[in-house]
C-alpha positions as CSV (number, residue, x, y, z in Angstrom):
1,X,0.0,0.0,0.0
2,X,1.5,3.7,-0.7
3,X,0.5,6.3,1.3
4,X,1.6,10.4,0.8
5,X,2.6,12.5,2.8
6,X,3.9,15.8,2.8
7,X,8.0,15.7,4.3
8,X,7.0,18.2,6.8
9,X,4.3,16.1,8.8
10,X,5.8,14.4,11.3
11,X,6.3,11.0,10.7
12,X,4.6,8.1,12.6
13,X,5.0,4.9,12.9
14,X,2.7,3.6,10.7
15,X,4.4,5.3,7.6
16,X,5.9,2.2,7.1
17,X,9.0,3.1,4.5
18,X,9.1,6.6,4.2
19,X,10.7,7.3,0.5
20,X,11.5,10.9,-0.6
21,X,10.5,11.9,-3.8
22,X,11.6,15.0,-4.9
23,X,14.7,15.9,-6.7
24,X,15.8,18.9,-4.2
25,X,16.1,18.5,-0.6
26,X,13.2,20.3,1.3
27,X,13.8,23.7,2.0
28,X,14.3,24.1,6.1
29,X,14.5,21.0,7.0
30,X,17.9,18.9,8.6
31,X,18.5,15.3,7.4
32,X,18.4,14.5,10.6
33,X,14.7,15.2,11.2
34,X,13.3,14.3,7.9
35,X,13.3,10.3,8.9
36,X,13.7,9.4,6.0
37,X,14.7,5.6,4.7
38,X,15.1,6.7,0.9
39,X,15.8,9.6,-1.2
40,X,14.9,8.7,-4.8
41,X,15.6,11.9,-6.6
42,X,16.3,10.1,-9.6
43,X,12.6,9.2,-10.1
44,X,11.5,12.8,-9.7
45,X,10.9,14.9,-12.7
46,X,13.5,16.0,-14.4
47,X,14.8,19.4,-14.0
48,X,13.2,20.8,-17.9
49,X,9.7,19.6,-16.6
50,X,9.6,20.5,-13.2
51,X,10.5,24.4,-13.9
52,X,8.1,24.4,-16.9
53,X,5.2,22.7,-14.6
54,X,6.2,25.3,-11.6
55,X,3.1,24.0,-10.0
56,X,0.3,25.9,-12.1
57,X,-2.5,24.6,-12.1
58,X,-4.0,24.8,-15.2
59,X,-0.4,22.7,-16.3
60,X,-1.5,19.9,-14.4
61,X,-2.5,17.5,-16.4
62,X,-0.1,18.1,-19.0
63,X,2.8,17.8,-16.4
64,X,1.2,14.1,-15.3
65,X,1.6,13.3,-19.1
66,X,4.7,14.1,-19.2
67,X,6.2,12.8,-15.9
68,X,4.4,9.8,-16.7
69,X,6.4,9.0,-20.1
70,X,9.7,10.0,-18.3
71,X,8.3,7.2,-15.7
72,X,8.6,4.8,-18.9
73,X,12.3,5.3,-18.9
74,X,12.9,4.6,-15.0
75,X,11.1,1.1,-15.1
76,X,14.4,0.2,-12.6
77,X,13.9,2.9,-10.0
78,X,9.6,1.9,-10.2
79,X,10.7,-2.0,-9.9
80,X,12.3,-0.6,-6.6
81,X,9.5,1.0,-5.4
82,X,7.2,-1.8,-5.8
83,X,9.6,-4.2,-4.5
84,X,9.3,-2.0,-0.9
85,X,5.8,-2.4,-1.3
86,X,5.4,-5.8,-1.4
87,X,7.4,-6.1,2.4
88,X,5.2,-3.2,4.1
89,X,3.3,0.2,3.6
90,X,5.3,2.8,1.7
91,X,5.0,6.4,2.1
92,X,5.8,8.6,-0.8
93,X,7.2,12.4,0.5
94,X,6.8,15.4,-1.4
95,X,7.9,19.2,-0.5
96,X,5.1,21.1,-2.6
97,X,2.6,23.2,-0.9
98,X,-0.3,21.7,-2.9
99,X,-1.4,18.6,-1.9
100,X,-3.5,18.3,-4.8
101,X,-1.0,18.8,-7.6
102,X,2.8,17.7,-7.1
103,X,4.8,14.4,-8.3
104,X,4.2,12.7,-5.4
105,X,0.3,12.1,-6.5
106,X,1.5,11.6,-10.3
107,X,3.6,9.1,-9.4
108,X,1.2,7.3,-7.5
109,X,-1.2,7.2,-10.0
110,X,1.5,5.9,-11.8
111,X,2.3,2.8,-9.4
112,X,-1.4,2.4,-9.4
113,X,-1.9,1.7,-13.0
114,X,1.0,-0.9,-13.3
């Protein structure tokens, strides 16, 4: 089961694996306190698409698009993902103020669909 959260809650133990996925460390916030088990930048958006999407929302959907067919090319770092999954709960982190509309939720619907 994946779960998301936003880095900044605080975590709990039923997070499970708490997996950062955001290319840039969260502003304000020590490695220390982040708990975090993994950092997998390299299944964020790349740097070209996340400046362009620069969380507008009428970009949205074309931004999941996108992100999704870079997903196509990081079947590896996905494979990973899942494979956390299958042991216990993961927990996806994301740094974006809007819950709604950040890669954390396009990549879920990603793992969802596979």
């Amino acid at each position: 089961m994946y779960v998301i959260k936003r880095v900044y809650e605080k975590a709990d133990k039923y997070d499970g694996s708490r997996v950062l996925v955001d290319r840039l460390w969260p502003r304000g916030l020590k490695k220390e306190d982040a708990m975090i088990d993994y950092w997998m930048k390299e299944i964020a958006p790349g740097t070209a698409l996340r400046k362009w999407f620069a969380h507008k929302e009428e970009r949205w959907q074309e931004f999941k698009n996108r992100y999704h067919m870079e997903l196509k090319e990081k079947k590896g770092l996905l494979k990973q993902l899942m494979d956390l999954e299958k042991d216990k709960k993961v927990t996806l982190l994301y740094a974006a103020k809007d819950e709604k509309r950040n890669n954390a939720q396009a990549l879920l619907e990603a793992l969802e669909t596979r």
